[in-house]
C-alpha positions as CSV (number, residue, x, y, z in Angstrom):
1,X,43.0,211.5,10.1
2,X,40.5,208.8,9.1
3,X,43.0,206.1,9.4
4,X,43.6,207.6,12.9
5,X,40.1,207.5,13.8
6,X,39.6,204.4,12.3
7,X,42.2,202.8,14.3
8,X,40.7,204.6,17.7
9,X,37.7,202.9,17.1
10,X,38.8,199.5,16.3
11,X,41.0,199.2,19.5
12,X,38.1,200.4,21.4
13,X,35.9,197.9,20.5
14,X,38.7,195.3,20.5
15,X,38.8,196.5,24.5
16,X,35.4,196.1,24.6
17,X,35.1,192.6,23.4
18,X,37.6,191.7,25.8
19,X,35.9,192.4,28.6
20,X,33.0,190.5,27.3
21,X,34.8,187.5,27.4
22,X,35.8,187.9,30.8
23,X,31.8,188.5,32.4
24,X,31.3,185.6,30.2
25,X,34.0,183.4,31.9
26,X,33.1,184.6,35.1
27,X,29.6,183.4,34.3
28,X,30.5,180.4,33.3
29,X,32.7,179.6,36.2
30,X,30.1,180.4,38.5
31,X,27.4,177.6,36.9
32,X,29.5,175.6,36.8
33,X,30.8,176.0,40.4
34,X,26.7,175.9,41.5
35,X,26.2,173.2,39.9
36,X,29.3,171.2,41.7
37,X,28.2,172.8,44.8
38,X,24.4,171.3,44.7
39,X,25.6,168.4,43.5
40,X,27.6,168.1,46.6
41,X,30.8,166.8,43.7
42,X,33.3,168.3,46.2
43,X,36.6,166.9,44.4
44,X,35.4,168.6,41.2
45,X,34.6,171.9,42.9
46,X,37.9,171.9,44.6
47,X,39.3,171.3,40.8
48,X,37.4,173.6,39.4
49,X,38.2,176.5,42.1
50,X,41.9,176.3,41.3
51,X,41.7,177.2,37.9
52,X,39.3,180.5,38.6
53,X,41.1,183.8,38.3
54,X,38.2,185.6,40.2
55,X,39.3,186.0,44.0
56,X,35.8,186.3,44.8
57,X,34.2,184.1,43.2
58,X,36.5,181.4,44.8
59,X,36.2,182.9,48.3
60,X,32.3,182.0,47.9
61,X,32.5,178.8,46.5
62,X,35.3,177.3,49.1
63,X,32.7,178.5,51.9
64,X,30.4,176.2,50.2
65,X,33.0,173.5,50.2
66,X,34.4,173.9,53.6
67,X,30.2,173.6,54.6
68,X,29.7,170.4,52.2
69,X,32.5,169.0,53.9
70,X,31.6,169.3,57.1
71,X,27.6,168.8,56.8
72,X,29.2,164.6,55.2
73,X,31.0,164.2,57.9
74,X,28.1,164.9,60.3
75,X,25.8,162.8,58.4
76,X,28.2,160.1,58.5
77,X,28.5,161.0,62.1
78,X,24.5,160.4,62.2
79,X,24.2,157.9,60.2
80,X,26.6,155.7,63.1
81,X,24.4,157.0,66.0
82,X,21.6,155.9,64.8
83,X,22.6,152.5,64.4
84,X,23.9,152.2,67.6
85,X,20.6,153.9,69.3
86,X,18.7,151.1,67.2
87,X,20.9,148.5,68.3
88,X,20.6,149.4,71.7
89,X,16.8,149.8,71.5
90,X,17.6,153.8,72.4
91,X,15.1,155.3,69.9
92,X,14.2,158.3,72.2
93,X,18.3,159.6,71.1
94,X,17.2,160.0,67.9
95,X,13.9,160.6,68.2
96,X,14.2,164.5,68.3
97,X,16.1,163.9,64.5
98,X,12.5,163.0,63.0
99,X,10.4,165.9,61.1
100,X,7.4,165.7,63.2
101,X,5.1,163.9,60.5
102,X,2.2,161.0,61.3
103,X,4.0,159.0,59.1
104,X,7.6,159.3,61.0
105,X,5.2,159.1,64.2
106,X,4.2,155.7,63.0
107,X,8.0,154.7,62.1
108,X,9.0,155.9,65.8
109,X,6.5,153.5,67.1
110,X,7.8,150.7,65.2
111,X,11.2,151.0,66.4
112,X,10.5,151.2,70.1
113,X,8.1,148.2,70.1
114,X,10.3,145.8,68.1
115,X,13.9,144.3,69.5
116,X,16.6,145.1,66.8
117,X,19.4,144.1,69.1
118,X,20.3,141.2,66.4
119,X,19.8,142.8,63.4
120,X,22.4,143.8,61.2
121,X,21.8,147.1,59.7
122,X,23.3,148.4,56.7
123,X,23.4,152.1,55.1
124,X,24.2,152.7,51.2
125,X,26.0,155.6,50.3
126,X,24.2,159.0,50.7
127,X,23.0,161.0,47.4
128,X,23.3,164.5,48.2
129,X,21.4,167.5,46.3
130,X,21.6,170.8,47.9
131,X,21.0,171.1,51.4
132,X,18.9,166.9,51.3
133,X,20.4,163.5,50.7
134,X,19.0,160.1,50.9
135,X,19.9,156.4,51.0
136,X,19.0,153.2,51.6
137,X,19.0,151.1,55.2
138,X,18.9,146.9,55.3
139,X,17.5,145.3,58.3
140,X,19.3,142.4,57.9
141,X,17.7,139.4,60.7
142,X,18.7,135.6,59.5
143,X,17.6,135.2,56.2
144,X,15.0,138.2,56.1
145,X,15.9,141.8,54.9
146,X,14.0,144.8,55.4
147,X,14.7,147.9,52.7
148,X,13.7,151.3,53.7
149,X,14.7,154.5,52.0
150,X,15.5,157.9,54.0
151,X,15.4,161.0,53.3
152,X,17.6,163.9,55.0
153,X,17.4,167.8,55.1
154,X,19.8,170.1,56.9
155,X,16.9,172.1,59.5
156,X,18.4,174.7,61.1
157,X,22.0,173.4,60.7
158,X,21.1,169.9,61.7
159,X,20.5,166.5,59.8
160,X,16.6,166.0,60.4
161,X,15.0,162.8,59.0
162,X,12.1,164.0,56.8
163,X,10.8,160.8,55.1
164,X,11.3,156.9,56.0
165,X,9.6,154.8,53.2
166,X,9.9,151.5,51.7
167,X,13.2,150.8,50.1
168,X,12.0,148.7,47.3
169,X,10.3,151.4,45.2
């Protein structure tokens, strides 16, 4: 009889244990997942996603991929029309795209009083981190360069401009 009830009890807690493992797992898949997903490290999430047994789990994080995705490509999307509306001296096409702050005010100015028609203008890469990013823009005229660093946030499902400072910092 003890033997009995001592084997009851040691399956039971053998059950137990298991499922321990398995909120532990789960937890662990979903930091990591988070952190992919802030991160904006969409090839590693996408990795990551097909080695998760948890249906759900995956079902919320390739939302957040599918969105990643599609938020780059309309910041690259952005990113060209800008140029082109600074090329073409068209700042009031973008205007609407800058958080309404005196310093972004001042910025605005700048760009519709000066002639960037011949300047070459160069974006780095973005750096993402949750719903911002930010990079670097050259103003490229003859021998002079002008560095400025940008700041983006997703407003209302849009890429706004938040900040425009100097690049060199």
């Amino acid at each position: 009889m003890k033997k009995i009830l001592f084997l009851i009890m040691f399956l039971l807690f053998i059950g137990c244990s298991n499922i321990q493992n398995r909120d532990t797992e789960n937890i662990n898949n979903l930091r990591i997942c988070e952190k992919y997903c802030d991160n904006w490290e969409l090839d590693k999430l996408e990795s990551e996603l097909q080695k998760i047994q948890n249906k759900d789990l995956v079902k919320k994080f390739e939302k957040c991929l599918e969105e990643k995705i599609l938020y780059k490509k309309e910041l690259d999307n952005f990113l060209q029309k800008i140029i082109i509306s600074i090329k073409n001296n068209q700042i009031s096409e973008i205007e609407d795209k800058f958080q309404n702050s005196i310093s972004n005010k001042k910025i605005i100015k700048i760009l519709k009083n000066s002639d960037f028609s011949e300047v070459n203008i160069i974006f780095s890469k973005p750096e993402f981190y949750k719903k911002t990013a930010k990079n670097k823009v050259a103003f490229i005229f003859l021998e002079e360069v002008i560095y400025l660093s940008i700041d983006y946030k997703i407003i209302n499902g849009e890429w706004r401009i938040i900040r425009v400072k100097d690049g060199r910092e």
